[in-house]
C-alpha positions in Angstrom: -16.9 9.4 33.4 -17.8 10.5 30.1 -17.6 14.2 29.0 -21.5 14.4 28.1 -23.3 17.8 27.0 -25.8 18.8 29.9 -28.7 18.7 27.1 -27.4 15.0 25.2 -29.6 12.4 26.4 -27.9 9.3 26.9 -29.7 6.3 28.4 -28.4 4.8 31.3 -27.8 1.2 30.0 -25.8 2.6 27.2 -21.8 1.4 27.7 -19.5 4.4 27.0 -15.9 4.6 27.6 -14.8 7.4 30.3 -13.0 9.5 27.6 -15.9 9.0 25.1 -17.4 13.0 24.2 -21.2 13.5 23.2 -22.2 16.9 21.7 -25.0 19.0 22.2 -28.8 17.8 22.1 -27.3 13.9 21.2 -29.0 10.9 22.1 -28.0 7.8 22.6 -30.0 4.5 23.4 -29.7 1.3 26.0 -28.2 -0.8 23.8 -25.3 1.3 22.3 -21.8 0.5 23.9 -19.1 3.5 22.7 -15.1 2.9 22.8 -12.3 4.8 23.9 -11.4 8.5 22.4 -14.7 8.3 20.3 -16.3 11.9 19.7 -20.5 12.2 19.0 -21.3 15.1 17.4 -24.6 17.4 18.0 -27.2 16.4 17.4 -26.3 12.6 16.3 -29.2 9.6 17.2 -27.2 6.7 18.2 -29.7 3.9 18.8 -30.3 -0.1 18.3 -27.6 -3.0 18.9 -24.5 -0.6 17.8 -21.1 -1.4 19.1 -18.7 1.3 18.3 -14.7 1.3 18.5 -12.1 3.6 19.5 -11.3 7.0 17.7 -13.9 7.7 15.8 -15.4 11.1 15.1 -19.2 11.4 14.5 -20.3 14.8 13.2 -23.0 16.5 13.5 -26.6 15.3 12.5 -26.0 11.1 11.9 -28.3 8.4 12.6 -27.1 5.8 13.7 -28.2 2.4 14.3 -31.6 3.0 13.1 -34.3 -0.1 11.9 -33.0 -1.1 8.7 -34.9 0.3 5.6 -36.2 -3.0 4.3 -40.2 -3.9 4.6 -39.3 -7.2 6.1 -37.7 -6.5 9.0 -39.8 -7.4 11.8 -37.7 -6.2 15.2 -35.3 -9.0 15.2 -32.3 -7.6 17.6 -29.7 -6.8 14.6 -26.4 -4.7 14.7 -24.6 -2.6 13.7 -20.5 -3.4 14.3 -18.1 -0.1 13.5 -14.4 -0.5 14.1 -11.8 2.3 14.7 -10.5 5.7 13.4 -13.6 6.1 11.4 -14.4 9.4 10.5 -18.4 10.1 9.9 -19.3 13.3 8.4 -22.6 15.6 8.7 -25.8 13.3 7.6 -25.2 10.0 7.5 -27.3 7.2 8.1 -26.3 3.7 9.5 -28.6 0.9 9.7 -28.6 -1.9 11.3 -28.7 -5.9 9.7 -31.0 -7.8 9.0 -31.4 -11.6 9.6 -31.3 -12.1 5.4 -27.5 -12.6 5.9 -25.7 -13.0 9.3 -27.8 -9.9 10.9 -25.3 -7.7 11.3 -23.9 -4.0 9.3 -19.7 -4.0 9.4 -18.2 -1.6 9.0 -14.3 -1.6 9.3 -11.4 0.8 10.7 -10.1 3.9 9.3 -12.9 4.5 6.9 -13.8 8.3 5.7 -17.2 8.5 4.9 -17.9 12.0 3.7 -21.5 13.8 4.5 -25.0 12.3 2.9 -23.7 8.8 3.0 -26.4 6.0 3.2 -24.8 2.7 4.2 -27.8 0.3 4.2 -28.6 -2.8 6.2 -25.8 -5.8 6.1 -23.1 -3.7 4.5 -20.0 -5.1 5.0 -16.7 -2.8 4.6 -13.0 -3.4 5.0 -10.8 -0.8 6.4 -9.6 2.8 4.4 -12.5 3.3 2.5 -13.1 6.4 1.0 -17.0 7.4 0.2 -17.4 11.1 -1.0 -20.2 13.0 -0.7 -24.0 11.6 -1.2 -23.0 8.1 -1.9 -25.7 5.3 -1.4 -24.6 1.9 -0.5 -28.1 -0.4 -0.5 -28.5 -3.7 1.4 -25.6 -6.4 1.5 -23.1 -4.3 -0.8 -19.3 -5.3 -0.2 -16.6 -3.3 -0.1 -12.8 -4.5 0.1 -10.0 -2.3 1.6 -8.7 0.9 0.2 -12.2 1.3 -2.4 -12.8 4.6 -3.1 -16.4 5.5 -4.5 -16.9 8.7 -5.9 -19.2 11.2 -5.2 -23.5 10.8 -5.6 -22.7 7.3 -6.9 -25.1 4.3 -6.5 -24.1 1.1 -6.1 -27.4 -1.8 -6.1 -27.8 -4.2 -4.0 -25.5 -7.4 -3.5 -23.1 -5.5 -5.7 -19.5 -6.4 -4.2 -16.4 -3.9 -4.8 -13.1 -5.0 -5.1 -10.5 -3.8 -2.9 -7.9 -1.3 -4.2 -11.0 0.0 -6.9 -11.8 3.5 -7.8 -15.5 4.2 -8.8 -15.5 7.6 -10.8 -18.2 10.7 -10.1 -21.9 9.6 -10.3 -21.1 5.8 -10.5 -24.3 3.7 -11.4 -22.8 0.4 -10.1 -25.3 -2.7 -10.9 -22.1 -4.8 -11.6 -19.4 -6.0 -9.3 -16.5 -4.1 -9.5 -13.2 -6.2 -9.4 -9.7 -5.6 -7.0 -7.6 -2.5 -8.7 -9.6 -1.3 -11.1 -10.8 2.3 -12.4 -14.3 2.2 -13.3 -16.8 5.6 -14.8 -19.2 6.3 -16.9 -22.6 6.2 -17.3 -23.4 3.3 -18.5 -20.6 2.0 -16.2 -17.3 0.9 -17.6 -13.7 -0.4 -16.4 -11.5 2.0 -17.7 -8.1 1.3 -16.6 -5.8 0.0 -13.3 -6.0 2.3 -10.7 -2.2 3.3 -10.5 -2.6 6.2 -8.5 -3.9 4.7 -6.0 -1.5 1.5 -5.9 1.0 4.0 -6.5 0.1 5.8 -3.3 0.0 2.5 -1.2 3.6 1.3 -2.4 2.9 -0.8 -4.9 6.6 -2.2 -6.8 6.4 -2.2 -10.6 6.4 -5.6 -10.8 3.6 -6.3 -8.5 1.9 -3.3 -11.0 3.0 -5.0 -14.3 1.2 -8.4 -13.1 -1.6 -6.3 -12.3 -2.0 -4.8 -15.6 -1.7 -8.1 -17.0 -4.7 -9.4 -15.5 -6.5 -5.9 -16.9 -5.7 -6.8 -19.8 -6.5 -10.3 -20.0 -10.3 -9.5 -18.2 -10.8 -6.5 -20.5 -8.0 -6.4 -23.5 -8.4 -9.9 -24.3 -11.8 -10.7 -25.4 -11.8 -13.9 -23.6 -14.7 -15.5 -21.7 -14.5 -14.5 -18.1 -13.7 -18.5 -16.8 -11.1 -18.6 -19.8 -9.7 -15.2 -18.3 -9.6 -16.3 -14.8 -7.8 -19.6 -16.2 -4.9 -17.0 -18.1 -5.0 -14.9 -14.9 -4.1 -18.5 -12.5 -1.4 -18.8 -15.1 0.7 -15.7 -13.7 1.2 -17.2 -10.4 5.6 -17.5 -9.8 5.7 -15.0 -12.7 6.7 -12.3 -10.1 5.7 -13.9 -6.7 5.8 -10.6 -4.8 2.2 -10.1 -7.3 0.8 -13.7 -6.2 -1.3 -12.5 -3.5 -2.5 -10.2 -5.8 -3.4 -12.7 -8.2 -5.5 -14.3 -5.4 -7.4 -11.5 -4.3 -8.5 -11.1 -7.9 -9.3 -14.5 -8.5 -11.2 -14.9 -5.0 -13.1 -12.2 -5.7 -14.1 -13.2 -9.3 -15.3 -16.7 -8.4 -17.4 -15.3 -5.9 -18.8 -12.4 -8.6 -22.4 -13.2 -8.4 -23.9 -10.0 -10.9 -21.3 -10.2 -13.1 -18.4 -7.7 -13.4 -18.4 -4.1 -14.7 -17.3 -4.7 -18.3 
């Protein structure tokens, strides 16, 4: 059985895992199903559809699983999907989908999402995301693996954020944000590849060098962005260990639908 505070309130259709630990004065509602090794914090309101992994650590004061924050939702049974090793800090708030896209809030494994996050309805993120402290995500936002968005940074609705990006201190993000960049500034602006954090991943030099290449050619270059994607198809066999590369980026830029951060 669970390891449950005598004063959490958990309802009694609510699926938790025998090694699952709620905190004090938690509650958690009928429709919430909890996986193995995962820790609620005090305090923490875990209601709607919400389907949680294994491992994960909620601290104290989160709400989770709450209606989403959008004036059309009318009570349709949305989710909210969280994978594993996620750690949740003090104050955040996770909502659930809506039926706008495919009614559901993702959110991946081994993400760190630091304390006053807001991840809004039919966010999807990959896995090892890093959101400092106070960032707001609004509805549908996408974020690839390995993002990190800085602290008290925006990003608008529908934006999507590449994966392997870095979004610098106050980000106002109304643009999508493409695979390996740097982007800061107010107004917003790609400043370089992010090399410390490739770096950090075990990324080769050559995979690097073709990645700087496409920098160049989406920034450097002056080019229109189809001509740039057509330059950036051109490296492919140039160092094939960087091809895969080359398709994330191009993926993500055909499917760019607010324009990139320039």
């Amino acid at each position: 059985m669970a390891l449950i505070h005598p004063t959490a309130v958990v309802d009694a259709a609510a699926e938790l895992d025998s090694s699952v630990r709620v905190g004090p004065y938690a509650v958690i509602g009928p429709h919430v199903r909890i996986g193995a090794g995962t820790e609620i914090g005090p305090h923490c309101v875990l209601e709607g559809r919400t389907t949680i992994g294994q491992h994960n650590r909620f601290f104290q004061f989160s709400s989770i699983g709450a209606i989403p924050q959008d004036m059309s939702y009318g009570g349709e049974p949305t989710e909210l999907v969280i994978g594993d090793h996620n750690t949740i800090r003090e104050f955040c708030t996770l909502n659930l989908g809506t039926l706008k896209e495919e009614g559901v809030t993702r959110i991946g494994s081994h993400n760190w999402i630091m304390a006053y996050v807001h991840v809004a309805h039919d966010v999807r993120m990959g896995d090892r995301i890093v959101l400092a402290n106070g960032v707001t995500l609004a509805g549908h936002v996408h974020i690839g693996d390995w993002a990190f968005v800085g602290g008290l940074s925006g990003v608008h609705q529908f934006v999507h954020i590449g994966a392997h990006s870095m979004i610098g201190f106050q980000g106002h993000v109304a643009q999508d944000v493409p695979p390996f960049m740097t982007v800061e500034g107010n107004p917003l602006q790609a400043r370089a590849v992010n090399m410390t954090g490739l770096k950090r991943r075990g990324f080769t030099d050559e995979r690097t060098t073709v990645i700087r290449r496409m920098h160049k050619l989406l920034y450097r270059s002056s080019l229109p962005l189809a001509e740039a994607m057509a330059a950036i198809a051109a490296l492919k066999g140039s160092e094939p260990s960087a091809d895969g590369d080359i398709a994330v980026m191009l993926d993500f830029l055909a499917g760019a639908k607010r324009g990139i951060v320039r």
